[in-house]
C-alpha positions as CSV (number, residue, x, y, z in Angstrom):
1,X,-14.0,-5.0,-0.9
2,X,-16.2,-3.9,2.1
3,X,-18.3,-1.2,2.6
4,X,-16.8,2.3,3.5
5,X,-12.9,1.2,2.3
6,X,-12.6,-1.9,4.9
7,X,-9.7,-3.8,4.1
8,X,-9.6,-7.4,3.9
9,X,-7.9,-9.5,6.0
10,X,-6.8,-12.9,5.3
11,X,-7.3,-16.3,7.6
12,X,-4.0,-15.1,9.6
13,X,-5.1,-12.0,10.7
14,X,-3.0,-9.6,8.3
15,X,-4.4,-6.9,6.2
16,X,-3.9,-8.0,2.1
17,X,-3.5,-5.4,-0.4
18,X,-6.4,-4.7,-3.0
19,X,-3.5,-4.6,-5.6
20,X,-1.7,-7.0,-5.5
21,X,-0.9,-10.2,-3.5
22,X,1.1,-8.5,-0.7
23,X,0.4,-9.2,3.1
24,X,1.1,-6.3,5.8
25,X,0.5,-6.9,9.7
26,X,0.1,-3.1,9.9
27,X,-2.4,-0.7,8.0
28,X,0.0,2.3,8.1
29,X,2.5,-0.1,6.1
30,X,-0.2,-1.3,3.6
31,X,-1.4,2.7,3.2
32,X,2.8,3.5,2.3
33,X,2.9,0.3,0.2
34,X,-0.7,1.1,-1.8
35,X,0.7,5.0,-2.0
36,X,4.1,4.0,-3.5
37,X,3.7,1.0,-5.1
38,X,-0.1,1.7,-7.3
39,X,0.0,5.5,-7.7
40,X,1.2,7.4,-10.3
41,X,3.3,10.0,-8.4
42,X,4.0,8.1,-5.3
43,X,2.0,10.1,-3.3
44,X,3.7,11.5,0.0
45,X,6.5,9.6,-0.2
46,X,9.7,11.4,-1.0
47,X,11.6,10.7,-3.9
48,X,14.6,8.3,-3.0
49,X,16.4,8.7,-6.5
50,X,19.3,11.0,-5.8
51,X,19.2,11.7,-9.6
52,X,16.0,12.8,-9.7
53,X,14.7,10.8,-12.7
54,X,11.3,8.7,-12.9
C-alpha cells in the first residue's frame, strides 16, 4: 500500500481492494464494497435485512 491511503491499481487501470481480490473501476464503489464487505458493523450502509438480524 502507498503512502497517505493510495490505492493500488492493477495493469488495467481499475482500483483492487486491499482485502480481498475484488476489482472496481470506481473508488466510491471500492469505499461501499471495503465499508460493507470488511467492517464489523457495515459502516454507513443501511441494514437490508427486513428482519433485523446479523
Amino acid at each position: 500500500m502507498g503512502l497517505f491511503g493510495r490505492k493500488e491499481k492493477t495493469e488495467d487501470g481499475k482500483i483492487k481492494c486491499e482485502y480481498c481480490d475484488m476489482k472496481f473501476d470506481d473508488k466510491e464503489r471500492m469505499k461501499r464494497h471495503v465499508k460493507k464487505a470488511h467492517s464489523e458493523k457495515g459502516g454507513d450502509m443501511p441494514n437490508m435485512n427486513p428482519f433485523g438480524l446479523g
